[in-house]
N, C-alpha and C positions, 0 to 999 in steps of 0.2 A: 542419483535417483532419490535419495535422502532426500536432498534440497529440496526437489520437488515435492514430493510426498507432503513435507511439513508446512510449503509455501502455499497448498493449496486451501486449508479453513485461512489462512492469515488474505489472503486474493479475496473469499468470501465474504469479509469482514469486511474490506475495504470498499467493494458494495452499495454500506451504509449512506444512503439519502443527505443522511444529514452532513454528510465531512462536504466542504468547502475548501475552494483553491488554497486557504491558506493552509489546511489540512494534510494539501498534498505538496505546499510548499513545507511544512518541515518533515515531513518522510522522505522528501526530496534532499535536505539538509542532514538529516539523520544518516540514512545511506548512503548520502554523496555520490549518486545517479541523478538525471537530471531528464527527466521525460518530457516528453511534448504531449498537455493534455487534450489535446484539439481531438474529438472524437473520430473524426477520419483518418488517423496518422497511430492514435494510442494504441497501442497493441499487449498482448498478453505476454510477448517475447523483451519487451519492457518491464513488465513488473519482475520475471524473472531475473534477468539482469541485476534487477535490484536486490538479491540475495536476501529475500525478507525474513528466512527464517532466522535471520543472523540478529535482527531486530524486531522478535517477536514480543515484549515487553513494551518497545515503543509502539509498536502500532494495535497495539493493546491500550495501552494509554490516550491516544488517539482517536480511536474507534470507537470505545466504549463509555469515554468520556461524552460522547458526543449525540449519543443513538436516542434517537426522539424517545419520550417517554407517552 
């Protein structure tokens, strides 16, 4: 329940307009999960999988880096 609880602002985050496929290619690299971003297939039981609170620093880096000014 942890995991969850913590993955849910990091899920929020990801969101962000501005991240692009390469975006989600290195949080793809980072976590070493491998999602299918095609919007009919992507699910939320995917991002889970990807255990993100594990990688809250990288997708902090990522996201924030990146968020339209």
């Amino acid at each position: 329940m942890l995991g969850f609880t913590q993955s849910l602002p990091l899920i929020s985050s990801l969101k962000n307009e501005a991240l692009r496929p390469r975006h989600w290619t290195t949080l793809m690299e980072k976590t070493g999960v491998t999602v299918d971003m095609d919007p009919r297939k992507f699910s939320l039981g995917q991002l889970f999988e990807m255990n993100l609170e594990r990688f809250e620093a990288d997708i902090h880096d990522i996201t924030v880096r990146y968020w339209p000014i």
